[in-house]
C-alpha positions as CSV (number, residue, x, y, z in Angstrom):
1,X,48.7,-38.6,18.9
2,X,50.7,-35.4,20.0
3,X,49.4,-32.4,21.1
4,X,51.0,-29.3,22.7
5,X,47.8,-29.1,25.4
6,X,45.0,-31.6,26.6
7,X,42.3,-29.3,28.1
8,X,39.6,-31.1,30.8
9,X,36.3,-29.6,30.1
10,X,34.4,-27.5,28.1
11,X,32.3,-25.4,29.7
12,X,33.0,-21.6,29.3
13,X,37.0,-21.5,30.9
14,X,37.8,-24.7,28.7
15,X,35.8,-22.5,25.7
16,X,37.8,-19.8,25.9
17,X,41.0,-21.5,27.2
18,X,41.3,-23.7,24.2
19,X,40.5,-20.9,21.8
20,X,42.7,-18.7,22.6
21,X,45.4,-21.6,22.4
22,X,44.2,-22.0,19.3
23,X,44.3,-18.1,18.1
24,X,47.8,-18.7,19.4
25,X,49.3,-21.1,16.7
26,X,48.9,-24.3,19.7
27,X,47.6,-27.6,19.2
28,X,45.4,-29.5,21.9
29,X,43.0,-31.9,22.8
30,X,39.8,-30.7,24.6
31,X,38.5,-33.9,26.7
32,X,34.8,-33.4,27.8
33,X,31.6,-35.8,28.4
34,X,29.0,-33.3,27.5
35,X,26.9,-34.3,30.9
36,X,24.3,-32.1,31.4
37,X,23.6,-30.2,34.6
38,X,27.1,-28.1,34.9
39,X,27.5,-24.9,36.1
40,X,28.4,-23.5,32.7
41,X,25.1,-25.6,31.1
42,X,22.9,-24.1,33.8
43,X,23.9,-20.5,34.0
44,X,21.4,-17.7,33.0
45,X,25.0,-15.5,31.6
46,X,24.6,-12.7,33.0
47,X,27.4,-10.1,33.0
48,X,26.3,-7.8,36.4
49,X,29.0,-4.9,37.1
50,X,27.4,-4.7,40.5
51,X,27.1,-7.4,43.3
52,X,25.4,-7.6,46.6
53,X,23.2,-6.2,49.0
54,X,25.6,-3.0,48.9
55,X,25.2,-2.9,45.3
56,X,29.1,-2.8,45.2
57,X,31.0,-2.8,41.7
58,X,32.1,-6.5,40.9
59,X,35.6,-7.1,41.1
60,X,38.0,-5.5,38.1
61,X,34.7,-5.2,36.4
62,X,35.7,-1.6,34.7
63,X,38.8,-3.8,32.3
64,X,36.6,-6.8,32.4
65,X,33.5,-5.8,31.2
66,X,34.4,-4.2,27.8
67,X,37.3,-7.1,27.3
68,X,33.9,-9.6,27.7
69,X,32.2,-7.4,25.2
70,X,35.4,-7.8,22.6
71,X,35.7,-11.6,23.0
72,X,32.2,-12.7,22.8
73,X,31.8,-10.8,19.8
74,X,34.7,-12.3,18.0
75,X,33.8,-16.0,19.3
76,X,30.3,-15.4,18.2
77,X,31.4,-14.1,14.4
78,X,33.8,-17.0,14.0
79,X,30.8,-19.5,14.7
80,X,28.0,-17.4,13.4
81,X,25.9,-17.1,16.8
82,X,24.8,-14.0,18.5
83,X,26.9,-14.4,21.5
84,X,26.4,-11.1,23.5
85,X,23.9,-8.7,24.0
86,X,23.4,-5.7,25.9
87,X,20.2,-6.2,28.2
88,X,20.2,-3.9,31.5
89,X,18.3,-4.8,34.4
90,X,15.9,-3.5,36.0
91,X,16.2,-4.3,39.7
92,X,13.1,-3.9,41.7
93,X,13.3,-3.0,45.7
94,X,12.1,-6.0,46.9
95,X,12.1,-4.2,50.4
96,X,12.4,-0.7,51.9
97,X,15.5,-1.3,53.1
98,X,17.0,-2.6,49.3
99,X,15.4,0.4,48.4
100,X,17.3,2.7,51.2
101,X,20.8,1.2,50.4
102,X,20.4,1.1,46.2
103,X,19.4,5.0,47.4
104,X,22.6,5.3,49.6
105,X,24.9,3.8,47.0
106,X,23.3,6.0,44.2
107,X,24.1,9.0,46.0
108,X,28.0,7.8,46.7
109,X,28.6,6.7,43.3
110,X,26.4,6.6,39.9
111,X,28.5,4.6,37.7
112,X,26.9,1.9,36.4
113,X,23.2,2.2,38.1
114,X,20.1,5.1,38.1
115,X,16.6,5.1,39.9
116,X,13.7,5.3,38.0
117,X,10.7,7.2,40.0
118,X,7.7,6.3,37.6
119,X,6.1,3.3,39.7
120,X,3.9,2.6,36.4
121,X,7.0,2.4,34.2
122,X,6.4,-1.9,34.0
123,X,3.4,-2.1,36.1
124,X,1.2,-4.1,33.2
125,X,3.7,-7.1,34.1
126,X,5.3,-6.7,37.3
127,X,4.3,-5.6,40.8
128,X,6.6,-3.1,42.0
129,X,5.5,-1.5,45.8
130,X,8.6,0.0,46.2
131,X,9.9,1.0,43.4
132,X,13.2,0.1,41.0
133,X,16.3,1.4,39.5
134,X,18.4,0.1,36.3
135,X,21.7,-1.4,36.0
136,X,23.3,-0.4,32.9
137,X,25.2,-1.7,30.9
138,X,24.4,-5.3,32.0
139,X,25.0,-8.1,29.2
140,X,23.5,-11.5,28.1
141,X,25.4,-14.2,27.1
142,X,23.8,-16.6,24.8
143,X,25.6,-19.8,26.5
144,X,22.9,-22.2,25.0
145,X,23.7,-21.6,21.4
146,X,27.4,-20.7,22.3
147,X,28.7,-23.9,24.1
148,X,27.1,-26.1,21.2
149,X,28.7,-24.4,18.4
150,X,31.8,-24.1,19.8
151,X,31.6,-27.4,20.6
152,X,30.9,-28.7,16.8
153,X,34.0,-26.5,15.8
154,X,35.6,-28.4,17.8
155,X,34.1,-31.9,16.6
156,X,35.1,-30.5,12.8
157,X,38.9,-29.9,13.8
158,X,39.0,-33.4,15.4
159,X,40.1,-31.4,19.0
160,X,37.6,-33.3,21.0
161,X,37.3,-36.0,22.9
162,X,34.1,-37.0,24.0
163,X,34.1,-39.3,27.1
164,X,34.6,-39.1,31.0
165,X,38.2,-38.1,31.9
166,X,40.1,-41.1,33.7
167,X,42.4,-40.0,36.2
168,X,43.9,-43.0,37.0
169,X,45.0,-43.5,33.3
170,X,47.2,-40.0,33.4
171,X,50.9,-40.4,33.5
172,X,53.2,-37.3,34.5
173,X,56.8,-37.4,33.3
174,X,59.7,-34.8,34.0
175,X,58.2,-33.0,30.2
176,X,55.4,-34.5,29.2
177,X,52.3,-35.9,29.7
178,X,51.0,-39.0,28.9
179,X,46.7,-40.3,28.7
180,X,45.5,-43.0,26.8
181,X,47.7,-42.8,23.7
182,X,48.1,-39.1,23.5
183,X,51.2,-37.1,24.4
184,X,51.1,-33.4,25.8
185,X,53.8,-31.0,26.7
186,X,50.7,-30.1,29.9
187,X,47.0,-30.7,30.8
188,X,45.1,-28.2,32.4
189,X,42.0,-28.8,34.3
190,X,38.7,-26.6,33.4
191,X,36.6,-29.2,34.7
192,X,34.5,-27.2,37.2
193,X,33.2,-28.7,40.2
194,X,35.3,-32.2,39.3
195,X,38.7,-30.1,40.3
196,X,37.8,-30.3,43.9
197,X,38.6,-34.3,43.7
198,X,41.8,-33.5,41.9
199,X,44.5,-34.9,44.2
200,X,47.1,-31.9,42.3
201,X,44.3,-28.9,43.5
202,X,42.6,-30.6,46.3
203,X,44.2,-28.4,48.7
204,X,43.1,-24.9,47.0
205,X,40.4,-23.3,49.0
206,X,37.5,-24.5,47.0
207,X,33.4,-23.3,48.3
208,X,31.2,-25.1,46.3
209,X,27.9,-23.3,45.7
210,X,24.8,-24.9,44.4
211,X,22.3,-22.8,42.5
212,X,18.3,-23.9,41.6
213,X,16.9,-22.7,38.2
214,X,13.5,-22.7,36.4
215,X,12.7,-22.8,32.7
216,X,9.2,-21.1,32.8
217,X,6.8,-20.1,29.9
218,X,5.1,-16.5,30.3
219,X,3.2,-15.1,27.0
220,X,3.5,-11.6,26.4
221,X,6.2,-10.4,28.6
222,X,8.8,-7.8,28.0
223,X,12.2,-9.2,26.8
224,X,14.4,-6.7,26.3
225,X,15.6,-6.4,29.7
226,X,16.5,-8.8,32.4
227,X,14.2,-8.1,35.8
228,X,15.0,-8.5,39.1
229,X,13.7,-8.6,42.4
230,X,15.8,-11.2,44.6
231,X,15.8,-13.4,41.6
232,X,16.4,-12.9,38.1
233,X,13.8,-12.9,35.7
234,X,16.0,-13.5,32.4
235,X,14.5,-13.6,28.5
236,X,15.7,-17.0,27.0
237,X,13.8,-18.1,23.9
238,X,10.2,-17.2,22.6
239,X,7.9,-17.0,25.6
240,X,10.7,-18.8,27.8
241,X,12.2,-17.6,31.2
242,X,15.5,-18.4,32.6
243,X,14.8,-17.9,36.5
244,X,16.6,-17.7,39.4
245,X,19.4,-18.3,41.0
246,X,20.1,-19.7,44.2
247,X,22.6,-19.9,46.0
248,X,23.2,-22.1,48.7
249,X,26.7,-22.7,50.6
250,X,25.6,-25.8,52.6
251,X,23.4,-28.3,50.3
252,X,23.5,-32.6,50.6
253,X,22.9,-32.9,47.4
254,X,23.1,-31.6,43.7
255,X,20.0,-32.3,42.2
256,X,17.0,-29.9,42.1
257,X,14.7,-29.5,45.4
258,X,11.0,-29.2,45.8
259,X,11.4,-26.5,48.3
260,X,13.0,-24.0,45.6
261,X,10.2,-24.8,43.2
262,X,7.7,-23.8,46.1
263,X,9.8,-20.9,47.0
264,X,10.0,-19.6,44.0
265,X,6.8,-19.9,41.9
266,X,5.3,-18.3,45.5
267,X,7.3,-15.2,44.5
268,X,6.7,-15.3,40.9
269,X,2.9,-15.5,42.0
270,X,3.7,-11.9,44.0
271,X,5.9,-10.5,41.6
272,X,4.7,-10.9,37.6
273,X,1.4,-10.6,36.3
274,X,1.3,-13.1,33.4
275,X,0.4,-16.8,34.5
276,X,4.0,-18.9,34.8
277,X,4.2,-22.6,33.7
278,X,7.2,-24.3,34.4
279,X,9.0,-26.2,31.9
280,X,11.8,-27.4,33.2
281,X,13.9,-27.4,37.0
282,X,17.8,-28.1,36.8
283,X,20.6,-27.5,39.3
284,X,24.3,-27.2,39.4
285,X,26.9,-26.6,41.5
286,X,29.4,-23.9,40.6
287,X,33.2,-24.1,41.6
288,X,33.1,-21.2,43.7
289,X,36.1,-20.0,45.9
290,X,36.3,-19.3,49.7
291,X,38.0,-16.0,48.3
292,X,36.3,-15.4,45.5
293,X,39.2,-15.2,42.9
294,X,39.5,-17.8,40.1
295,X,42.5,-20.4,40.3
296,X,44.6,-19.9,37.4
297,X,48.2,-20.9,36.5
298,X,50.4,-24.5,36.8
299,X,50.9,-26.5,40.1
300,X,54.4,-25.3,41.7
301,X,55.7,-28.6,42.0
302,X,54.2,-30.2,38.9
303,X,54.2,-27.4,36.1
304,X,53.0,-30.1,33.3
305,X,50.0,-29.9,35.3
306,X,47.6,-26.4,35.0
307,X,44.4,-25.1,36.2
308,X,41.8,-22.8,34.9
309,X,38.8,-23.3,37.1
310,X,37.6,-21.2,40.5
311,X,34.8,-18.5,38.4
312,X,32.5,-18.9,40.5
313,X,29.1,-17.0,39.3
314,X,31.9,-14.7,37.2
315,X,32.7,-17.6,34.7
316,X,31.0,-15.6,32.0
317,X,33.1,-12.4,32.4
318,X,36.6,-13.9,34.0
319,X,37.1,-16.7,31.5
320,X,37.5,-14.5,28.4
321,X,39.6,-11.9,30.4
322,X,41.9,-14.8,31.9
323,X,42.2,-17.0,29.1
324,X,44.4,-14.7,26.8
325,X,46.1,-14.0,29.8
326,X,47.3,-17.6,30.9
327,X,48.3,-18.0,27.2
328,X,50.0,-15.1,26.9
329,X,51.8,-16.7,30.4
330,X,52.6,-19.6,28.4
331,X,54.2,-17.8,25.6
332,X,55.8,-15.0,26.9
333,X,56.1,-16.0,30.8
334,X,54.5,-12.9,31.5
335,X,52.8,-12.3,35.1
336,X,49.8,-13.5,35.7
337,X,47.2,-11.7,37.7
338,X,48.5,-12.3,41.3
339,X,45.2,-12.7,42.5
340,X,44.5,-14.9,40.4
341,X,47.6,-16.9,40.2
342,X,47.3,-20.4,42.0
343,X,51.2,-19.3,43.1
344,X,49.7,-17.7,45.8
345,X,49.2,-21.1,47.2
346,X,52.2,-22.6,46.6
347,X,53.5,-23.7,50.3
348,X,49.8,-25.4,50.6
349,X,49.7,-27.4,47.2
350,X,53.5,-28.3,47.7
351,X,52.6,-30.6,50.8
């Protein structure tokens, strides 16, 4: 079998990655396990154009946002799922201080946030004691609906493979690629958390962050906004919750802990008014980046070999904005972003 690309993983870069390719007249090979737990599997998919206890715009987010907007909607009409929605949040002071800074931020700079001085506004399903504003426009992407049906497209073209990627089984030559059978002119790894392993990327400066979600059932509760108030409270299917996240720098392990559960049903007990039952508790660790900029572009000593990976928590808005551009990168040679661009690493990955 020959293919132009093989692509590792498909969680939202591979997604994207392989269908732009596609758009782009390229043939490939998308190589994934479908294990649950990943960061793409896990995440709420929330598009936020603020960040932080400074409430500070998120990086590039005035191109990023309505270029997520564009690609989600396309993606969703090709497989006939309503990928994107528009749901501000409503971000709740969860102390005076939050409530100061949102305040001091408002007053510097309105653009994408407003307060809201009616303290009744959601009192019959939230406590509120000191107050809220609204983040607008925030958007919702439907990643448990999108990842599957993407994933059958793929199962209909016969571009997947489904089983666990074997390192040891990839050969590079001077212009192509060889694994199990199939030829490739390059791979490139969207495989997450499993890229910091990767004896190519190894080197890049990789954090790992581990976040800690609940699936709870509430009857009765708004759903056409996402609340918040330290953690999200986010609409996912009839009477279900996506809540959370965590996010923890220095964790032992990956699985789920007893001490988020406990942390976080006590502030659910503070917080919303209708009795919680919890469903379901998952974790995953994202492939977050010491600088907070994604790792994109082709190793400077092996350029068979790319990379797509390094989102973070901005998977959902930086891999439709990237993805076009690395293929464009391939076609045309044109410049990728430089922050971005794993280039700026070179002397480090060339040891």
């Amino acid at each position: 079998m020959h293919v132009d690309f093989i692509i590792i993983g498909q969680g939202i870069c591979g997604t994207f990655l392989s269908w732009e390719l596609q758009k782009a007249g390229y043939s490939f090979l998308v190589i994934d396990n479908n294990r649950p737990g990943t960061a793409s599997k896990v995440a709420a998919g929330i598009i936020n154009p603020v960040t932080g206890r400074r409430i500070v715009k998120t990086w590039m987010i005035d191109e990023v946002m309505p270029f997520a907007w564009h690609q989600y909607t396309e993606i969703g009409s090709q497989l006939q799922v309503n990928a994107i929605e528009q749901k501000d949040i409503i971000d709740f002071f969860p102390t005076p201080q939050m409530k100061l800074a949102y305040e001091k931020r408002y007053a510097e700079d309105t653009q994408y946030i407003s307060i809201n001085n009616d303290p009744a506004a959601w009192s019959n399903y939230f406590n509120a004691d000191f107050g809220f504003g609204t983040i607008s426009p925030c958007y919702l992407v439907n990643l448990h609906e999108l990842l599957p049906a993407y994933r059958q497209l793929l199962k209909t073209g016969n571009n997947l493979l489904e089983e666990n990627f074997d390192l040891s089984q990839l050969q590079i030559l001077a212009d192509t690629v060889h694994y199990k059978g199939i030829t490739a002119q390059r791979i490139i790894f969207c495989d997450g958390i499993t890229s910091f392993n990767n004896p190519w990327f190894a080197n890049l400066p990789f954090a790992p962050n581990k976040g800690e979600v609940l699936l709870v059932e509430a009857k009765d509760m708004p759903t056409d906004h996402i609340f918040k108030k330290g953690i999200n409270w986010v609409p996912w299917q009839d009477n279900i919750f996506w809540v959370g996240s965590s996010y923890e720098w220095d964790f032992t392990s990956d699985h789920p802990t007893e001490q988020f559960r406990e942390k976080t049903l006590a502030i659910l007990k503070q917080w919303v008014k209708a009795p919680v039952r919890v469903l379901e508790h998952t974790a995953a660790v994202r492939p977050a980046t010491i600088e907070r900029r994604p790792f994109i572009g082709f190793h400077p000593t092996q350029p068979a070999i790319g990379i797509f990976n390094g989102m973070g928590t901005k998977g959902c808005s930086l891999a439709p904005f990237f993805a076009p551009q690395l293929v464009q990168h391939l076609q045309h040679q044109s410049p990728l972003q430089p922050e971005a661009d794993i280039q700026r690493f070179k002397r480090v990955l060339s040891k």
